[in-house]
N, C-alpha and C positions, 0 to 999 in steps of 0.2 A: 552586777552587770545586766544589761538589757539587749535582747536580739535588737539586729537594727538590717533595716532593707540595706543589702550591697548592692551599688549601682555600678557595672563597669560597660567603661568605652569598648564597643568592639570596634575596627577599621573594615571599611565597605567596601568596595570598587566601585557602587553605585554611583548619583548623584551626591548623596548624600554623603555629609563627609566622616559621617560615625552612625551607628547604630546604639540606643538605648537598651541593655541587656540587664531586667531586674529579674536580680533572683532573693528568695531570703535565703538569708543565709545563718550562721551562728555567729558573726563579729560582732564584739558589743558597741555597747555606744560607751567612749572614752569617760570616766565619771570617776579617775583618781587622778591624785597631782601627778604621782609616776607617771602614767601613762600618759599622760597631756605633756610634759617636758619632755618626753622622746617623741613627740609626735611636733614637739617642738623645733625639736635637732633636726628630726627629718626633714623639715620644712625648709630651714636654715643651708642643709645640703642641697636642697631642688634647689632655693634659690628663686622659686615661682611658684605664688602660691593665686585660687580661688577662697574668698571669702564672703561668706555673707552669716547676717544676726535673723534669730527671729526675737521677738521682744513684747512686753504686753506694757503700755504708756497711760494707761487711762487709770491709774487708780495709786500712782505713787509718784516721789517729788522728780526722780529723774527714771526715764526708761527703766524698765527691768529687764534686766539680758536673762535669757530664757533659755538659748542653745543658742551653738555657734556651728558651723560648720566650715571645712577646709576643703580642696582638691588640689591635691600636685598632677605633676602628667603620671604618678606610680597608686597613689591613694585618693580615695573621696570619705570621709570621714568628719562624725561627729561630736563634739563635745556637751556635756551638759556642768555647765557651770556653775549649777545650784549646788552638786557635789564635791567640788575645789575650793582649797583653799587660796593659791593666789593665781591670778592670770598674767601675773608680769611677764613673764617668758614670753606669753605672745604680743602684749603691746609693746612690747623691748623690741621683738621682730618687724610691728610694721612702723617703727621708727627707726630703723635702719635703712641707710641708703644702698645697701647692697643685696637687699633683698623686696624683689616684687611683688606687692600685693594687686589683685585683681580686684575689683567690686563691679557692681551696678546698680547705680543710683544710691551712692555709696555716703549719703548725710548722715545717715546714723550711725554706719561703723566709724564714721569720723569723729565723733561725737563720745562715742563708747572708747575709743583710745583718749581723745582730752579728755575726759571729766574723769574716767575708771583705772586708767593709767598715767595722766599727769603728763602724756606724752604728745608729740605732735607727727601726725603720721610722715613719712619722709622719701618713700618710694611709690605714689600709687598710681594705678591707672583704672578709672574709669571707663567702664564699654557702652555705659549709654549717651554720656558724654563722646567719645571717640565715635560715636555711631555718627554725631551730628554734622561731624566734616566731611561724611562721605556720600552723606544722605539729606535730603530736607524734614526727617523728623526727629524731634523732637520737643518730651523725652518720650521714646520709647521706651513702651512696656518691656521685661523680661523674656514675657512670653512670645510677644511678638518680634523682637532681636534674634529671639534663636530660631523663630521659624523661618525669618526673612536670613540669615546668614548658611544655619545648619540645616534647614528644610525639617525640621524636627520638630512635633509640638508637646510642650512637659503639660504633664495632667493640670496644673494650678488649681488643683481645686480643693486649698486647705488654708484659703485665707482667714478664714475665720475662726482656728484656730487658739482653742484657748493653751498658747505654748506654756504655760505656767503648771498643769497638772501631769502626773506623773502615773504610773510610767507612758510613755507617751507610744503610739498605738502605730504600726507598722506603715500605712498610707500616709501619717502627718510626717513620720520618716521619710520616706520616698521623698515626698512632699520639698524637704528640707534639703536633701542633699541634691536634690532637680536644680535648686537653686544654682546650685556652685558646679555639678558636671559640667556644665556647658559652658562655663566661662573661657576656662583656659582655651579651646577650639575655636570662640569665636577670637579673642587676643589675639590667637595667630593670624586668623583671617583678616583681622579689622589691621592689624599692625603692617601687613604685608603690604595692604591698599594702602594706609596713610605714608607711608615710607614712599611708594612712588609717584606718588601726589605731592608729596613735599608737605604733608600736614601734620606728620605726627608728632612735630614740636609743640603745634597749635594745641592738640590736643592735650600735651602734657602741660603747656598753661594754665589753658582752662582749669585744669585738674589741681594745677595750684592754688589758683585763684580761688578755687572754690572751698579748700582747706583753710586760705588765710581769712579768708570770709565766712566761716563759722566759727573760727579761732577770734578771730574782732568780736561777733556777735558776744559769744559767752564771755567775753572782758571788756564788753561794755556794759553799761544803764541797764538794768531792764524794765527800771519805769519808762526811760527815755521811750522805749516802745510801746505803751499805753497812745491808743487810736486816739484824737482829739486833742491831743494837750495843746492844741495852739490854741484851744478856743478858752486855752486858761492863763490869769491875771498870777506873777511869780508868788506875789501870797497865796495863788491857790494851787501852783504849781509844787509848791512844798509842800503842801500837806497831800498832793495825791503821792511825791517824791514819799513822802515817810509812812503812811499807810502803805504804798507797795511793801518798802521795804520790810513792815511788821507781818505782810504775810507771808514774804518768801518765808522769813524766820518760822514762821507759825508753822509753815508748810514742809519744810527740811526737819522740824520737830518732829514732825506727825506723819511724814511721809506719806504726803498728803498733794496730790493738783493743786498749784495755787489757787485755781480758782473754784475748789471746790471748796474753799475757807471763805474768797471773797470774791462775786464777779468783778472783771475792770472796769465795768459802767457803774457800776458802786462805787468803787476806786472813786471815778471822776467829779459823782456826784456830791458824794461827802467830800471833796475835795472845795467845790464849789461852794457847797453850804457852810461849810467850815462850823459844827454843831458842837454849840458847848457845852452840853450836858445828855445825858442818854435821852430826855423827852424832846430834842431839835433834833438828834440823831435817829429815834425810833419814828421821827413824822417823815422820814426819806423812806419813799415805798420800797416794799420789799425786806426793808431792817428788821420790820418783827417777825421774820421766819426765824423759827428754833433754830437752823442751822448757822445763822448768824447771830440770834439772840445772847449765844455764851461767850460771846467776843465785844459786848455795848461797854462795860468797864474800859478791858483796853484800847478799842477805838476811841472813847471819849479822851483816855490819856494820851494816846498819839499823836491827835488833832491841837490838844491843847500843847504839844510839846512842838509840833511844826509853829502852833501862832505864833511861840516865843521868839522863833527864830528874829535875830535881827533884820532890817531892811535888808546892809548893805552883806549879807550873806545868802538872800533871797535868789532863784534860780532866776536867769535869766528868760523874757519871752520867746517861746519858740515860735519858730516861723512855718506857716503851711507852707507845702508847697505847691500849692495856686496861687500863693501870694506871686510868685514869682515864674508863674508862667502864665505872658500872654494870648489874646486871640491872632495873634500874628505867628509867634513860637507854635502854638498848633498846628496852623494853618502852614506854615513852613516846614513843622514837621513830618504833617500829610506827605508831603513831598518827597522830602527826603525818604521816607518811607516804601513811596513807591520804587525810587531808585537804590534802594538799600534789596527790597525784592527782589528784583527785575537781577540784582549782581547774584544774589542769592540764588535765582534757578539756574544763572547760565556755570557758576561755580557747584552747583549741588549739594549745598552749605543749607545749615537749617539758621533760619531767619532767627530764631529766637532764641537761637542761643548766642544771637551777636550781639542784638542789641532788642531793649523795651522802646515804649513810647515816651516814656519820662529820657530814657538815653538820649534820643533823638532830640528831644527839646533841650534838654541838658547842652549840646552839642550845639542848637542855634545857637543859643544863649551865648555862648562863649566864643562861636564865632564871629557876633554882631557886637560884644564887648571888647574887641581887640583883641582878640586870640593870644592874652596870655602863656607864656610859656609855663609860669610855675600851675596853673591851672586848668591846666590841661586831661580834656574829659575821658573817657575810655575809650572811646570810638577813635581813638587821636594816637592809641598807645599798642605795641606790640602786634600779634597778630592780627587785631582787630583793623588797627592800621595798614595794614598789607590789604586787606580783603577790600575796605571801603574809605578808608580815611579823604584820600583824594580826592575819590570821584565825590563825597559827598561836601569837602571843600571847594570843587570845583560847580559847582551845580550854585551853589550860595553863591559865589566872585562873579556869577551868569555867563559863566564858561563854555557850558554845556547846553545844547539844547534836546528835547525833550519831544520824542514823535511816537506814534504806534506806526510799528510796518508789520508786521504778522497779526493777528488778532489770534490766530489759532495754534500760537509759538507755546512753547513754556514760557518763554521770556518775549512776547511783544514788544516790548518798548526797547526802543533803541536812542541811545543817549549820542550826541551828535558833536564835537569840541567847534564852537564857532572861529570861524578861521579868518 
């Protein structure tokens, strides 16, 4: 067992809607299965839990979970998972629908339940996320959610933290469980506002959206993400498609950063050269470093195994896309853009978590091509639609017209329906 900093809420009468109270104390840090399954239970009884990971990603094939940490509104508590044998009990909890997980800025505990538990989380609520419907930023920081909600600033200064070494040292404690005290406080705060604002569906969308969109990610291609492949011909599209896939293999082997086996501009370039023997393969710069030297055998066999590929199994050309956006779709989405703002301050909505600039071009596109139903873009669908859909269909039909009246407003411009 390890002493571990006990952090508890004390309640204020101040402004302030909690006081930080660290004491050290004798509670350990949780480091058996027993004790992590009844911390499990408890959790299961609250019913609401705060979560956050710390993890070190630079040096093996998937994140390394390093510690975890919880807060109900009764406990604040940590686990060190290097000492456990299984963590199912908790990824079985945040894929339950009847039990509340908290985060912030929550892609990698998303992450750590699909890949470590096979699981799909099922209840969560994001607060930096939720932050973005009540506010025009984001994402905000951590540090700066809880000073702008609880008026409180947590120390943050254990970023750089190697969480991997042991026993781990009373401030990187603190450090870690800072993370998670403050969630549940601010949940309440941020749920109250969205609830009389009519947003806090919005918000648990988003909060979908952004699970089934890391969920898509890890179940698709992951050459298909290699930067450039437009600027490559399907025979050479294959041979970057099977060199990827030799290094993931390499790399799940060796527990290894893929691309500390091969960079993806290598990737490309051997792909392009398509090199038939180790002397075409070692004239691509950069091949004769040692650290890719003990890989010219099986690169030469992987190259030669994509040329075989038949034609009519050959990938298809991918398409940029600038192919397919004009200087008018720009130039119109300028536009849109500004009236996508201008809803945004007078709503108090952060712009960017509604939509990018490829959205907004996205969105001409499909308006000027007939406004398909089955192709229907984001800005067209769900909350997004409630927020701007109209007005920004309505601006394109030249519905609307377009003035400054305040210059010194938050929202100057005033959008005007021609009558």
């Amino acid at each position: 067992m390890t002493s571990l900093l006990n952090l508890r809420l004390v309640p204020s009468s101040t402004a302030s809607p909690l006081i930080l109270d660290v004491e050290l104390m004798s509670e350990p840090l949780i480091d058996t299965q027993q004790d992590f399954e009844v911390l499990c239970a408890d959790i299961r009884e609250a019913g609401l839990v705060a979560f956050d990971t710390e993890f070190v990603a630079e040096h093996s094939y998937h994140p390394e979970l390093c510690l975890m940490q919880f807060a109900t509104r009764e406990l604040c508590v940590a686990v060190d998972p290097f000492e456990l044998e299984d963590l199912t009990p908790w990824w079985e909890i945040m894929a339950d629908e009847e039990i509340k997980v908290i985060v912030h800025g929550g892609q990698a505990e998303i992450r750590f339940c699909l890949i470590e538990g096979n699981l799909k989380p099922a209840n969560l609520y994001d607060t930096q996320i939720a932050e973005a419907f009540r506010s025009r930023s984001y994402p905000l920081s951590y540090v700066n959610l809880v000073q702008r909600v609880l008026k409180v600033r947590p120390s943050g200064k254990e970023t750089r933290t190697n969480w991997k070494r042991r026993p781990l040292l009373p401030n990187q404690a603190k450090y870690a469980l800072e993370d998670v005290i403050h969630v549940i406080p601010i949940y309440d705060e941020q749920t109250k506002s969205l609830v009389g604002r009519g947003r806090l569906k919005w918000a648990e969308s988003e909060v979908q959206q952004m699970i089934d969109d890391i969920t898509a990610d890890l179940e698709s291609p992951g050459w298909l993400k290699l930067s450039g492949l437009h600027r490559l011909q399907p025979k050479e599209l294959v041979v970057a498609r099977e060199i990827y896939n030799w290094r993931e293999r390499v790399a799940e082997e060796r527990d290894r950063p893929p691309r500390s086996i091969l960079r993806d501009d290598l990737i490309l370039e051997l792909a392009r050269r398509r090199p038939k023997n180790a002397s075409e393969l070692l004239a691509t710069r950069d091949m004769e470093r040692d650290r890719y030297r003990r890989y010219i055998d099986d690169l030469v066999e992987v190259v030669a195994q994509a040329r075989a590929v038949p034609k009519e199994q050959l990938p298809e050309k991918i398409r940029s896309q600038r192919q397919d956006n004009s200087q008018d779709d720009h130039v119109i989405g300028k536009l849109l853009s500004l009236a996508l703002a201008n809803r945004c301050s007078e709503l108090n909505i952060a712009m960017s978590i509604i939509a990018t600039s490829s959205d907004l071009r996205e969105f001409v596109r499909w308006s000027l091509s007939g406004r398909k139903e089955h192709d229907r873009p984001a800005l067209t669908q769900g909350w997004r639609s409630e927020v701007c859909g109209q007005l920004l269909s309505d601006m394109l039909d030249g519905k609307i017209a377009l003035r400054v009246a305040d210059p010194k407003s938050d929202h100057p411009l005033i959008f005007e329906y021609d009558e």
